[in-house]
N, C-alpha and C positions, 0 to 999 in steps of 0.2 A: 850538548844543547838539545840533541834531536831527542837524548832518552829521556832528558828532565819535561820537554812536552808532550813526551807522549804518555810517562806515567801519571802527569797530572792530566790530561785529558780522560787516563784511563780512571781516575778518583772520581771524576766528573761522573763519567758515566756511569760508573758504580752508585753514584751518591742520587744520580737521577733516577738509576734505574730501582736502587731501596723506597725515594719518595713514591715512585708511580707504583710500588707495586704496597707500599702501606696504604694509599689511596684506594686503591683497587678493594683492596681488603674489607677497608671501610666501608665502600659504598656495598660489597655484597653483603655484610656485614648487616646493614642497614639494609636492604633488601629481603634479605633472610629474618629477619625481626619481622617486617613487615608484612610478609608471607603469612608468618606464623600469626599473628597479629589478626589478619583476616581471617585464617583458616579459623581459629577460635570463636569468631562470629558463627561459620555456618552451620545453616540449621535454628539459629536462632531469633524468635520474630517471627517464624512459618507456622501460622497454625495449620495444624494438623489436617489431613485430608480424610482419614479416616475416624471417625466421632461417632458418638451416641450423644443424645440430650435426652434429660430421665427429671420428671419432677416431684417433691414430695410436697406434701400440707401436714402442718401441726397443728393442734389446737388445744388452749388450753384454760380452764374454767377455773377464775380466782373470785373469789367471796370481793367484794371493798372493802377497805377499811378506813376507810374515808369520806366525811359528807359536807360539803362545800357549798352555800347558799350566800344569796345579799341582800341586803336589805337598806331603804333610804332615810331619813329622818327631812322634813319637811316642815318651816316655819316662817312666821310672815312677823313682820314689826314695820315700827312708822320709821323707824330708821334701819340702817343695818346694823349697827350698836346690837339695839332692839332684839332682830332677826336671829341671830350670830348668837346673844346670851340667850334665848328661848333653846334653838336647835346644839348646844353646846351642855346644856342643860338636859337635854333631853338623852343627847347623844352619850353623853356621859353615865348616868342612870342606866340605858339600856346596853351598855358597856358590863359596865359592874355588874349588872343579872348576868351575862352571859361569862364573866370570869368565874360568876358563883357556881357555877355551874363545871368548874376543874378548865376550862378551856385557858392556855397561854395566851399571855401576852402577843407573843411572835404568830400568832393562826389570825389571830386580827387586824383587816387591814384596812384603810383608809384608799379606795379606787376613786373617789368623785367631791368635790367641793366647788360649790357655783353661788353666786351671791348676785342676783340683778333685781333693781328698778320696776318694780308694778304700776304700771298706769291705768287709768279711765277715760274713757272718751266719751264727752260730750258735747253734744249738739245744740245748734242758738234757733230759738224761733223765727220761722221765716216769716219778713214783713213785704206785704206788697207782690207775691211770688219771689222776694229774692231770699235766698236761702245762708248766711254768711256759713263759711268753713265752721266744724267743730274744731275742737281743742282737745290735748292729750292734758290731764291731773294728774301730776303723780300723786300716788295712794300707799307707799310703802315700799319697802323693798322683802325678797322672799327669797332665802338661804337656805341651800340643800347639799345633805353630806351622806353619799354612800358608802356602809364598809362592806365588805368580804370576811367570812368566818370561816373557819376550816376546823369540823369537828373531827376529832380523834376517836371516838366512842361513836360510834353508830348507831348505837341502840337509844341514846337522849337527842339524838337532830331531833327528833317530833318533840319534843316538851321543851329543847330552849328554842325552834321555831314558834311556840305556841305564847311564851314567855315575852320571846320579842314582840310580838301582833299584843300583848295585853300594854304595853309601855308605852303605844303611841306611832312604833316604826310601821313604813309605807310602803310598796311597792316591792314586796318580801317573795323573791326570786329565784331562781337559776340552783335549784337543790339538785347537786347533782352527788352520785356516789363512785366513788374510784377505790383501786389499787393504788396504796402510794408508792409503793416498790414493782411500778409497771416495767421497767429493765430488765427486773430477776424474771419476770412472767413471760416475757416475749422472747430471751434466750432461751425458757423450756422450750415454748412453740418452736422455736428456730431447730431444737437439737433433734425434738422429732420431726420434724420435716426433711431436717436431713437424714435422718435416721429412715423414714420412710422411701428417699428418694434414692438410697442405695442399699436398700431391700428389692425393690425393685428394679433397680442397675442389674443386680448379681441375678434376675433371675430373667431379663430379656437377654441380658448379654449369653446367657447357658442357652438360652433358646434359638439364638443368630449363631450359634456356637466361635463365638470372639471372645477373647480375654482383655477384659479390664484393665488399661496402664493407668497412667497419672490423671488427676484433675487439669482440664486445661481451660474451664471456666468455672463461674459460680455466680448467680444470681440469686435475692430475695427480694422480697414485698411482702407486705404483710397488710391488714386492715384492725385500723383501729377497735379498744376495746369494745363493744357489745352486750349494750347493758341485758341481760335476759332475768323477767324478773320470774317471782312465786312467791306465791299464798305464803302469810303465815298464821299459826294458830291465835296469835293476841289482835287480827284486823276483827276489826267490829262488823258483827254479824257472822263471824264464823267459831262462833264459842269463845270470844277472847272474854278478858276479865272484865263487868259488869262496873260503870262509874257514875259517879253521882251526878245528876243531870242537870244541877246547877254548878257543878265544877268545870271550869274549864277542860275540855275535850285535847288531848293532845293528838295529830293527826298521824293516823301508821304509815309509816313508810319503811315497806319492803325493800331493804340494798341487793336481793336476786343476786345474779353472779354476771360478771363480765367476761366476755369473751373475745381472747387474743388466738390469733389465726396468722399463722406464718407459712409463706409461698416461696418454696426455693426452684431452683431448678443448676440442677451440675452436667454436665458437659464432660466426658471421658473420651481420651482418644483410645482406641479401641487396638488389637491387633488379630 
């Protein structure tokens, strides 16, 4: 009896002493992961202590090829019926010159439509010093619709600007000239500013006598296009072509060149 408890005592211990030591295993197991697990972090998230910061400018001059102007149509009736088929009328008409003119559909656009109520006020004769209140008349109503053009050719904005002011349209505005592909313009500026800003990296860095590692920042900005205009030979009074001086005068407008200007600045940790 005493040898059958002691050899399963001794199973016992065996069997306890395999689980604590697969335990054990485990947890350094898991430990050891952990370790590793951290050590792979460090260093990482510390910016560097030793930097340069170097900045460059690009800049870069595009012609437009685009010229963007608006213009309103303005009409009054005793109704709004009235109103509405005068300015729809009109709006229409001054539509169709400017299609004649190769402009699409889609460059055309309707930004503004308002239709209100026009009154009068009138006053009653005062009897006796007492004065009674005046009264508002309505006298009609007056319907307005501004579109947006977007000309493709830059060199007819002056004659279908001139086309629309002969039709009757009002308050003929906001002509402005762009680059329509202003993205392709500003990554040139972008590539020379970097390009300027590590030209001069590689030559402060040979003078601090440090070498150049990795980027460990990158900053831009930049400022909007900049219209910069110039003379051209067909503005009136500078030898341009001679017109008849009962024709309609089409106004020059110079599109000059725009200027996009891009600001970086990189950041090298140095050694």
């Amino acid at each position: 009896m005493n040898e059958f408890f002691d050899s399963t005592q001794k199973r016992r211990f065996t069997n306890a002493l395999i689980v604590a030591t697969i335990l054990l295993a485990t947890f350094l197991g898991a430990a050891t992961l952990n370790a590793i697990k951290q050590n792979s972090y460090i260093g990482k998230g510390v910016y560097p202590s030793n930097v340069i910061a170097i900045s460059g400018t690009g800049e870069v001059y595009a012609v437009p090829d685009i010229a963007s102007f608006s213009f309103s149509v303005i009409e009054e009736g005793k109704t709004v019926k009235d109103a509405q088929d005068k300015a729809t009328k009109k709006i229409n008409s001054t539509i169709d010159a400017i299609k004649a003119f190769g402009i699409d559909e889609k460059d055309i656009k309707t930004t503004g439509y308002s239709s209100y109520p026009k009154y009068e006020y009138t006053g009653s004769a005062c009897i006796n010093g007492y004065c009674p209140p005046g009264r508002q008349i309505l006298t009609g109503y007056e319907v307005s619709q501004s579109i947006t053009v977007k000309v493709r050719k830059t060199d007819i904005a002056g004659d279908i600007l001139t086309k629309v002011g002969e039709l009757g349209a009002s308050n003929i505005s906001g002509l402005d000239f762009v680059v329509d592909d202003i993205e392709s313009v500003k990554a040139q500026a972008r590539e020379k500013a970097v390009a300027d800003a590590k030209a001069k990296a590689k030559v402060l860095a040979k003078t601090l006598g440090v070498r150049l590692n990795k980027v460990v920042n990158f900053y831009e900005s930049g400022d909007y296009p900049t219209p910069i205009y110039y003379a051209k030979d067909s503005m009136m009074g500078a030898g341009g072509v001679t017109m008849n001086a009962s024709a309609p005068v089409s106004p020059s407008l110079p599109t000059g060149e725009n200027k996009v200007v891009s600001n970086v600045t990189i950041t090298y940790e140095v050694e």
